[in-house]
RODO-2510 file (C-alpha; in nm, 4 decimals, decimal comma):
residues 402
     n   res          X          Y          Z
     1     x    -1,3301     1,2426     1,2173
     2     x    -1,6319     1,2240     1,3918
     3     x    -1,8090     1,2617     1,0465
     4     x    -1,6962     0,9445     0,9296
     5     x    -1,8144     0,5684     0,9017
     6     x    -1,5828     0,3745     1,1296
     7     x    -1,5612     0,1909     0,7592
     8     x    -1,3648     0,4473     0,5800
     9     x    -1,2014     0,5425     0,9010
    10     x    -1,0285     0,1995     0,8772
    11     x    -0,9933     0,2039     0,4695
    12     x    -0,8596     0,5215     0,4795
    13     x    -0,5909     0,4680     0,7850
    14     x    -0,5160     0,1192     0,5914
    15     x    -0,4639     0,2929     0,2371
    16     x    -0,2368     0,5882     0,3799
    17     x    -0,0148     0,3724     0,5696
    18     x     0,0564     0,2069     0,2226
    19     x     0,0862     0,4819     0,0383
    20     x     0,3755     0,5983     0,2415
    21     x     0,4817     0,2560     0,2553
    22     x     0,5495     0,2569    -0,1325
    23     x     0,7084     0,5786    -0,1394
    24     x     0,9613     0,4732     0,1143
    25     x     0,9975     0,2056    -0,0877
    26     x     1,0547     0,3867    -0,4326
    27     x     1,3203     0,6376    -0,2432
    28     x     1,5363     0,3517    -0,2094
    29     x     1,4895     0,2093    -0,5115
    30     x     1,5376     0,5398    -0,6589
    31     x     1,8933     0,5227    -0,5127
    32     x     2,0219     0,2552    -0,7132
    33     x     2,3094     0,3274    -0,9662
    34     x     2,2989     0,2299    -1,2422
    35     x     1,9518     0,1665    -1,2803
    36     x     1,8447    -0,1966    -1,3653
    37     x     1,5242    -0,2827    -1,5728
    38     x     1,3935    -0,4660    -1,2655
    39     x     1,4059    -0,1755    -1,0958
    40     x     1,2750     0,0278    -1,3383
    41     x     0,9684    -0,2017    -1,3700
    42     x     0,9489    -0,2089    -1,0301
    43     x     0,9146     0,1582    -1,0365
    44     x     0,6639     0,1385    -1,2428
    45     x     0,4978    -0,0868    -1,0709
    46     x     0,5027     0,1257    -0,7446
    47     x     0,3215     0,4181    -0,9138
    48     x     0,0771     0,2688    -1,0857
    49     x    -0,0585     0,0860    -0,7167
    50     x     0,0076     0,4058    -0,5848
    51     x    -0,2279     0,6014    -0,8558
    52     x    -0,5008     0,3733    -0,7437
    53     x    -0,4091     0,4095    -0,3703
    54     x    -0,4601     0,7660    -0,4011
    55     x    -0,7163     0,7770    -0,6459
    56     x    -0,9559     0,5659    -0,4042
    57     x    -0,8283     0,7547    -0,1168
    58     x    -0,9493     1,0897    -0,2742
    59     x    -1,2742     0,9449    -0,4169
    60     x    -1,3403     0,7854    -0,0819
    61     x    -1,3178     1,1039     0,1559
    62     x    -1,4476     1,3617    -0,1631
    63     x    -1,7523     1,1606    -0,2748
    64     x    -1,7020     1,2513    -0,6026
    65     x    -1,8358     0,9781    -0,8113
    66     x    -1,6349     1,0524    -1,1284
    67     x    -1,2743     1,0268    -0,9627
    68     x    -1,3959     0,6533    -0,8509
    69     x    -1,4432     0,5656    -1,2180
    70     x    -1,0477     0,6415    -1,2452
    71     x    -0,9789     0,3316    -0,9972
    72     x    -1,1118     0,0787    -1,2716
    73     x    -0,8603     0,2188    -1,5601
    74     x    -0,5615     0,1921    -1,3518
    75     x    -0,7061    -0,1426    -1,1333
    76     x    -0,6751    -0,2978    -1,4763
    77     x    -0,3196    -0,2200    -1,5234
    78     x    -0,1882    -0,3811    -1,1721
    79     x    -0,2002    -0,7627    -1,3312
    80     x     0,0257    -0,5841    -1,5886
    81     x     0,2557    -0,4289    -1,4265
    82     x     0,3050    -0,7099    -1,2071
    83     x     0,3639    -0,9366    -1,4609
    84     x     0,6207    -0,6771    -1,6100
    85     x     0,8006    -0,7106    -1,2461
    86     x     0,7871    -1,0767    -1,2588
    87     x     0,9190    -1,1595    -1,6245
    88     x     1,2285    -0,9101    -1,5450
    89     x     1,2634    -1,1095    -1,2233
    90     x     1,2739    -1,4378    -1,4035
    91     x     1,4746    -1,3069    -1,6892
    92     x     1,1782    -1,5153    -1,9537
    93     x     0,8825    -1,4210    -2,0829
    94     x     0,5375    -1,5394    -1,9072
    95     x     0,2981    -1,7784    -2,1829
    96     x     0,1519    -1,5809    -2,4601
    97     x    -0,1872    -1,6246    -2,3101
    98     x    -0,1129    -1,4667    -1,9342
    99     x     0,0159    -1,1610    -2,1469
   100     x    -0,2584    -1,1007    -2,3364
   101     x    -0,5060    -1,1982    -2,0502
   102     x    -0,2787    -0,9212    -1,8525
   103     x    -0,2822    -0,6943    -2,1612
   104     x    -0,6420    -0,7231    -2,2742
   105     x    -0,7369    -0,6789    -1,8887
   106     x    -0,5342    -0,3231    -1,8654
   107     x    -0,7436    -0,2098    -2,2485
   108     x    -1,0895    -0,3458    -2,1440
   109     x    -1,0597    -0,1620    -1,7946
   110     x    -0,9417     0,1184    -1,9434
   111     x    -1,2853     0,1617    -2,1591
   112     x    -1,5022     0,0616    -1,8329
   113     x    -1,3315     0,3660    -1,6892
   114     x    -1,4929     0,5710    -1,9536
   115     x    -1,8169     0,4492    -2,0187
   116     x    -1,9302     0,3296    -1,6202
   117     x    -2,2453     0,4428    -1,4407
   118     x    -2,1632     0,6686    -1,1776
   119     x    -2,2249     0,4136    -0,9083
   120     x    -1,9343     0,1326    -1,1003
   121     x    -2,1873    -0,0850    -1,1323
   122     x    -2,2000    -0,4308    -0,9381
   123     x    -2,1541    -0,6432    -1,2591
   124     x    -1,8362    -0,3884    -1,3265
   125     x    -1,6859    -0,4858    -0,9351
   126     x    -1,7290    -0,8281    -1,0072
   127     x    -1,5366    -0,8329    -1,3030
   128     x    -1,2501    -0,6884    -1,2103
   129     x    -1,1925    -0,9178    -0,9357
   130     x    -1,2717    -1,2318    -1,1618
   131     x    -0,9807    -1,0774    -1,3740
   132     x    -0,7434    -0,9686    -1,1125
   133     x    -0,7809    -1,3338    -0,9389
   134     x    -0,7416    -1,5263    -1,2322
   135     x    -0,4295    -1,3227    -1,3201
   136     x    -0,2685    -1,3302    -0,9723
   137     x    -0,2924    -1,6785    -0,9701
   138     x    -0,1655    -1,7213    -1,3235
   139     x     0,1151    -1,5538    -1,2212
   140     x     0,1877    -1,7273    -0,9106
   141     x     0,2513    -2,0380    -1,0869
   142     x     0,4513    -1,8610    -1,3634
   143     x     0,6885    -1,7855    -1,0807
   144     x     0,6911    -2,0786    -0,8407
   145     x     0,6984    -2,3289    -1,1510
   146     x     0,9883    -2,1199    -1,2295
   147     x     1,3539    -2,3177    -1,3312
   148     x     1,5453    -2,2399    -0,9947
   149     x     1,8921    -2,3569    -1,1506
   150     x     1,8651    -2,1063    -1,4024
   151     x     1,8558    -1,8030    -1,1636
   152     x     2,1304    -1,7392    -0,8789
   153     x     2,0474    -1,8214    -0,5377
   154     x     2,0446    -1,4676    -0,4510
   155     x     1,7793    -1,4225    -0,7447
   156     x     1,5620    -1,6968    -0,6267
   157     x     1,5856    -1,5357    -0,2628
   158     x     1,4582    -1,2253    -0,4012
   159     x     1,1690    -1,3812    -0,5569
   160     x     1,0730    -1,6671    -0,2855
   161     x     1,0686    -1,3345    -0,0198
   162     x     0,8539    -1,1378    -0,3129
   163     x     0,6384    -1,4085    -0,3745
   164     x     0,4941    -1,4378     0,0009
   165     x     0,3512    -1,1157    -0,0929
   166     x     0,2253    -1,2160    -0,3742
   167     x     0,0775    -1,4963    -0,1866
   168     x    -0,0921    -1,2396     0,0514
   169     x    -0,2120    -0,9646    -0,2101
   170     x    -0,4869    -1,2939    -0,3927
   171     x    -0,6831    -1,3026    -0,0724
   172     x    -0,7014    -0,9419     0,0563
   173     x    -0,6935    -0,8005    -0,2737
   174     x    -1,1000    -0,9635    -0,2613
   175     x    -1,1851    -0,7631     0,0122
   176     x    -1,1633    -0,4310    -0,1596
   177     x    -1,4827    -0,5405    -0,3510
   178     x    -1,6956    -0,4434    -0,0916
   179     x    -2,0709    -0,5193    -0,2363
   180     x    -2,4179    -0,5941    -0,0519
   181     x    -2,2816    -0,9577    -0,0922
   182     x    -1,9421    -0,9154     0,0768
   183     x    -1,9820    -0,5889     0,3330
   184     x    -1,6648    -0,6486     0,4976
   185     x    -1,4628    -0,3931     0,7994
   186     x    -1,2049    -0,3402     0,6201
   187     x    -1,0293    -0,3052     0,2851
   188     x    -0,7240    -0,5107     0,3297
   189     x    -0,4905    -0,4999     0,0171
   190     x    -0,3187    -0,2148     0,1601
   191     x    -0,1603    -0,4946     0,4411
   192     x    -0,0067    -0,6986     0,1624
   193     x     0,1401    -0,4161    -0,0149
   194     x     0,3188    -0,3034     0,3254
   195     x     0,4342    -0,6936     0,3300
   196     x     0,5767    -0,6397     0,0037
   197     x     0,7456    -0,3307     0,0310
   198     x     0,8974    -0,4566     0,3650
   199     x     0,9778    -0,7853     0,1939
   200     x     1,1816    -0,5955    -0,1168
   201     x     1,3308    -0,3920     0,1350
   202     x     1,5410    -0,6538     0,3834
   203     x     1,6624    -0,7675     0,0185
   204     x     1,8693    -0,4503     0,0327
   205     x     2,0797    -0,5703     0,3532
   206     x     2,2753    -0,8696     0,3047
   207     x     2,2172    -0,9141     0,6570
   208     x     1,9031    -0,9566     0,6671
   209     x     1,8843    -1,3947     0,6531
   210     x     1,5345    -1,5348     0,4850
   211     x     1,4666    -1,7419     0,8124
   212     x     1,5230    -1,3786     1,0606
   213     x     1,2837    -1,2418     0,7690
   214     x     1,0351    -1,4304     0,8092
   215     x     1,0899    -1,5041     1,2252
   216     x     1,0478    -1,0831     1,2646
   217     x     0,7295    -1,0682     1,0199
   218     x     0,5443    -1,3771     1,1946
   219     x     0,7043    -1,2592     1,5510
   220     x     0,5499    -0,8894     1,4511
   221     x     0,1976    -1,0051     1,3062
   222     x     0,1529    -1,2540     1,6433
   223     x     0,2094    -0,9347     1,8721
   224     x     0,0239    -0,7056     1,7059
   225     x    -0,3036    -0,9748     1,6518
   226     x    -0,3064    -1,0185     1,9935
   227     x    -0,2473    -0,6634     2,0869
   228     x    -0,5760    -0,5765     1,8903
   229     x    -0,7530    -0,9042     2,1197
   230     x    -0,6485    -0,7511     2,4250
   231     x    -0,8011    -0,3997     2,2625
   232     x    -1,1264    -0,5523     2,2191
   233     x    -1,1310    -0,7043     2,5195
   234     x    -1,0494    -0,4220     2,6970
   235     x    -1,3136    -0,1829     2,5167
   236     x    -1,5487    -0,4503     2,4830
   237     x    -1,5527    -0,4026     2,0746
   238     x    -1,7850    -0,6289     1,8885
   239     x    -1,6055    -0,8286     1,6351
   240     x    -1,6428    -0,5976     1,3184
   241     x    -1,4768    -0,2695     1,5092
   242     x    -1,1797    -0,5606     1,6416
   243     x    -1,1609    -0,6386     1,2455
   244     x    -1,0985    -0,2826     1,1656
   245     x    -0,8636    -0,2285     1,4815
   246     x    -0,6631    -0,4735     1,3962
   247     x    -0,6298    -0,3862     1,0400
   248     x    -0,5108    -0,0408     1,1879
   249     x    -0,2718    -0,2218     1,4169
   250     x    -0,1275    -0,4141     1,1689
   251     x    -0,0705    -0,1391     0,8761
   252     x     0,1268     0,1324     1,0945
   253     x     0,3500    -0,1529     1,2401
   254     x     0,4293    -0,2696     0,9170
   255     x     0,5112     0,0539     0,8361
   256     x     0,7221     0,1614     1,1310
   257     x     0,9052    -0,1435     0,9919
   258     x     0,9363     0,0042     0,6745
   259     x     1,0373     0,3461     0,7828
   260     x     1,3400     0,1755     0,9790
   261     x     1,4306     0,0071     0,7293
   262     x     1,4532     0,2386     0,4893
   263     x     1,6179     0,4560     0,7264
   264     x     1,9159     0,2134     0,7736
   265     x     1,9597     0,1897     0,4127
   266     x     1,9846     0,5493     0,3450
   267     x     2,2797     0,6000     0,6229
   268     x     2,4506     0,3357     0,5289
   269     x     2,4301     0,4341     0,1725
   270     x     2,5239     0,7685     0,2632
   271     x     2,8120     0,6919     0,4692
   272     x     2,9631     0,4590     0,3031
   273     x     3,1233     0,1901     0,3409
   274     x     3,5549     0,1325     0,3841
   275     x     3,5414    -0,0932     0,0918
   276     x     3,3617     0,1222    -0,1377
   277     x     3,7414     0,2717    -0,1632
   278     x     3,8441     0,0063    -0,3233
   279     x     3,6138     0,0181    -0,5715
   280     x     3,6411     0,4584    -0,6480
   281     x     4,0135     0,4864    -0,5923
   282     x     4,3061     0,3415    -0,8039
   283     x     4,4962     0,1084    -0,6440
   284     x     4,8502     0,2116    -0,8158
   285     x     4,9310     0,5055    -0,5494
   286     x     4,9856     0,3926    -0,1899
   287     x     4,9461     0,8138    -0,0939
   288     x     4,5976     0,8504    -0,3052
   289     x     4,4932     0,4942    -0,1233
   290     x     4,5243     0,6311     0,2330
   291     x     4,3502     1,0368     0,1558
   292     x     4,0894     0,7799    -0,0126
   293     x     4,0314     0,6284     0,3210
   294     x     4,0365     0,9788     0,4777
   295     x     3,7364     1,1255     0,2862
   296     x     3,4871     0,7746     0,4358
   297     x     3,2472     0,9121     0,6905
   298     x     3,3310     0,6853     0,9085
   299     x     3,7237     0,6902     0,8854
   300     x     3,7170     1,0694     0,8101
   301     x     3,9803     1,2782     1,0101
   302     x     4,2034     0,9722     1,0178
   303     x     4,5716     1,0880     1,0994
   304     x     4,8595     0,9154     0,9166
   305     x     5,1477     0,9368     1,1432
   306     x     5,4771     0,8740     1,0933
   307     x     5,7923     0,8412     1,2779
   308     x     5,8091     1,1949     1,3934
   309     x     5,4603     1,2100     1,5261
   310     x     5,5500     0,9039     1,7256
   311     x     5,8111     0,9917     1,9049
   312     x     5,6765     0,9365     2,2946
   313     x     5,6212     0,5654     2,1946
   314     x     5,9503     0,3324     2,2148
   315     x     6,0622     0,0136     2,0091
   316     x     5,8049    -0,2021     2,1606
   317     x     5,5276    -0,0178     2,0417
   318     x     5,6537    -0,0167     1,6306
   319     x     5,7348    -0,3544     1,7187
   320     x     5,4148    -0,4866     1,8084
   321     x     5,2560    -0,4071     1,4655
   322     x     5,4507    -0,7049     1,3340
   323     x     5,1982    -0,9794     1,4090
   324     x     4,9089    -0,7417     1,4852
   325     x     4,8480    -0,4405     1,2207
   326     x     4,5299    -0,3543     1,3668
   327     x     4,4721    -0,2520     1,7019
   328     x     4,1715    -0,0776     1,8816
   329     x     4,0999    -0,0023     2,2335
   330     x     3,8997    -0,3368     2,3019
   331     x     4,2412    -0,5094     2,2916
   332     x     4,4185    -0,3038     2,5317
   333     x     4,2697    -0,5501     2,8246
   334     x     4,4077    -0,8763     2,6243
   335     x     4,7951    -0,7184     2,6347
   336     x     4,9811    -0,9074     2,8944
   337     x     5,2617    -0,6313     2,8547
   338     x     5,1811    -0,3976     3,1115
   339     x     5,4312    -0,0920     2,9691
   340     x     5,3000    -0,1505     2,5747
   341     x     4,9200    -0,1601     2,7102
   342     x     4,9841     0,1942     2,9132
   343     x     5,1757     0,3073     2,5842
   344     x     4,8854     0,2198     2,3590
   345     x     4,6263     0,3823     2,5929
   346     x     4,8163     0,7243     2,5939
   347     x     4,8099     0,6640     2,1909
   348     x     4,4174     0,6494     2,1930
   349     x     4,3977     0,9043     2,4356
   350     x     4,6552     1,1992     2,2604
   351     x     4,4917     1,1032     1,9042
   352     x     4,1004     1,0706     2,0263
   353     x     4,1600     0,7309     1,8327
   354     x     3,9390     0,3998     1,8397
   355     x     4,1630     0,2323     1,6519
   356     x     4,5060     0,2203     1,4693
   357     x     4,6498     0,0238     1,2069
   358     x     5,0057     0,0110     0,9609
   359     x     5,0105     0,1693     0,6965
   360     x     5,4307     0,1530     0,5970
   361     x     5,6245    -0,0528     0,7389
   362     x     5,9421     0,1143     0,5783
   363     x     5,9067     0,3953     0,6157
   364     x     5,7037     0,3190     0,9729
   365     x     5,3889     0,5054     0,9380
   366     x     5,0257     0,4229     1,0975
   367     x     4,6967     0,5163     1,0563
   368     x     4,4681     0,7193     1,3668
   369     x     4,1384     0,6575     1,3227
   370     x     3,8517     0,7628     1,5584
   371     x     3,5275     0,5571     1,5087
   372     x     3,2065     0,6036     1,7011
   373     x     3,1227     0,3544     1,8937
   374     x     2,7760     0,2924     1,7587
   375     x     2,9339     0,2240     1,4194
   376     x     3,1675     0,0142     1,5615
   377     x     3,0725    -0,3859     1,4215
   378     x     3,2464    -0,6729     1,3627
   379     x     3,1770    -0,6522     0,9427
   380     x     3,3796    -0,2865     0,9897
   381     x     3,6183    -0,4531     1,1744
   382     x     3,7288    -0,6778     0,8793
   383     x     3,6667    -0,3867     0,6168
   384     x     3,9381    -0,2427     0,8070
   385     x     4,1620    -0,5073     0,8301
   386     x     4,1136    -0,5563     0,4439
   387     x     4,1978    -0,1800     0,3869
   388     x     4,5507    -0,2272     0,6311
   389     x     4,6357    -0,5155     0,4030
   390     x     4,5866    -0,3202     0,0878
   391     x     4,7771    -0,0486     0,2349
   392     x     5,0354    -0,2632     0,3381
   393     x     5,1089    -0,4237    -0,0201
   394     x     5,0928    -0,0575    -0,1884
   395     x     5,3548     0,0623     0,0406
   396     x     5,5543    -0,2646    -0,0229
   397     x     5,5152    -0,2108    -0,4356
   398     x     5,5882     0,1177    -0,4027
   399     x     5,9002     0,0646    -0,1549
   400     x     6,0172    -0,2118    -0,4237
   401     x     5,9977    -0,0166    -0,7398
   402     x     6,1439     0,3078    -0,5982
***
């Protein structure tokens, strides 16, 4: 790259970093079933930024002056799309006038695109970010003056997380406009799109609380600012090339953020989770419940055992299920019986089991199951003490109507 300005060095790095943070983005989005028109708009959303991402990215390291004049047709339909995003969000329409101001914007750009000088023009520049500002900000009140008891709290969590982006993208959106005027280091709108598309991700984990949120975004922007400090220093980088370092910094750990993120989501959606039986399999046949359970990734290979399969374990061990119908091997050390402890070990041991749970009580039957310990958390540990109970009460319907 030793062609390059350290300029487009920097814009470039920033741009690609958000590019692939979108896509991550849309995969997950992409996953959802059914699809929901916020999503869909959100979709939408995400390839229309990423049109212009690309777009600028291409123009940028071609130098082809009549790709550039692409950037100000689909610019001008960001404000729109956004607003699309927002009035699904908010379930209302925006005011008549922020929808033709959005609307008008996306047509007048649109024609600019066609009949611009090769250079844009610096009355053209200035323009568009009159009209992107004044929309942004339009719609930032449209969705903080929002009514918050008409909307779930889970809605308005969506939107309060969404909307620090949107707080972001107003003043590093301006620095794209890069004019005699306003020669900034870097182009930084590709930071708050990473913000955003980490932001819309955590919404996906119901772990994930606002306050850790926004702790491990300020905790992550703190140590990577004064990582880049302790670059310049370091290097002894004038303040410009620390700009553009930073910038760097910034973008890829936002999106090794992202990447992790949407990395969780995608195992977990494609392991799946114990209670996602209850919701695919009929709960009328106590035998269909159980192979259910059996097909999970994470309780696959489960062995339902009965009384002859259990026949080097005594009374004590069948009794014990009576006030505790879960067991795994963390609990052998709380036993105070010595004899069921060593019985229960040899269980885990001949059945490569983590845990075990009832099933039947009449006829006695229990359930093997053999969880890695890396999957092992306390949220499974209730999914499977739901699933025992469910199996418990089909076995006890069934038992009763036979």
């Amino acid at each position: 790259m030793t062609g390059l300005s350290p300029e487009l060095i920097a814009d470039s790095v920033v741009t690609l970093a958000s590019l692939i943070g979108l896509a991550l983005f849309a995969q997950v989005l992409r996953m959802q079933r059914p699809r929901t028109t916020v999503t869909n708009r959100f979709l939408f959303a995400i390839q229309v930024v990423a049109a212009l991402l690309a777009i600028r990215l291409v123009q940028w390291l071609t130098g082809v002056d009549w790709i550039g004049r692409l950037t100000f047709a689909v610019a001008g339909l960001v404000p729109l799309a956004t607003l699309l995003v927002a009035e699904a969000l908010l379930r209302r329409h925006a005011p008549l006038a922020l929808k033709v101001w959005a609307a008008g914007g996306a047509v007048f750009f649109a024609l600019v695109a066609v009949v611009a000088r090769a250079d844009h023009g610096l009355l053209a520049l200035i323009s568009l970010a009159v009209f992107q500002v004044i929309a942004f900000v339009a719609m930032s009140i449209f969705v903080m003056g929002r009514d918050r008891q008409s909307l779930s709290i889970a809605e308005n969590t969506m939107i309060d997380r969404l909307s620090l982006s949107l707080v972001l993208i107003v003043p590093l959106a301006m620095t794209d406009f890069r004019t005699p005027l306003l020669d900034l280091p870097v182009r930084l709108s590709g930071i708050a799109i990473l913000a955003m598309c980490w932001l819309g991700l955590t919404l996906r984990r119901s772990d994930a609380a606002q306050s850790e949120v926004i702790s491990v975004t300020a905790a992550l922007a703190v140590g990577l600012v004064f990582a880049s400090l302790c670059i310049m220093e370091l290097a002894a980088l004038d303040v410009r090339t620390t700009v553009q370092v930073m910038a760097l910094v910034v973008s890829v750990g936002l999106l090794a953020l992202i990447f992790n993120q949407n990395r969780l989501i995608r195992r977990e959606d494609k392991v799946g989770r114990v209670l996602d039986v209850l919701a695919d399999t009929s709960l009328t046949e106590h035998d269909a419940f159980l192979e259910a359970l059996q097909t999970r990734a994470l309780t696959s290979g489960a062995l339902i055992l009965d009384t002859d399969g259990l026949r080097d374990f005594d009374a004590a061990f069948e009794e014990h299920f009576t006030h505790q119908t879960l067991v795994s091997s963390e609990d052998l050390q709380q036993m105070k019986d010595p004899q069921l402890a060593e019985q229960f070990a040899w269980f885990f041991r001949k059945f490569e089991a983590s845990h075990v749970m009832l099933v039947s009580k009449n006829p006695f039957r229990v359930m093997a199951l053999n969880v890695p310990t890396l999957a092992q958390s306390r949220q499974l540990e209730q999914e499977l003490r739901i699933a025992q109970r469910i199996a418990a009460l089909l076995a006890e319907r069934g038992a009763s109507h036979g």
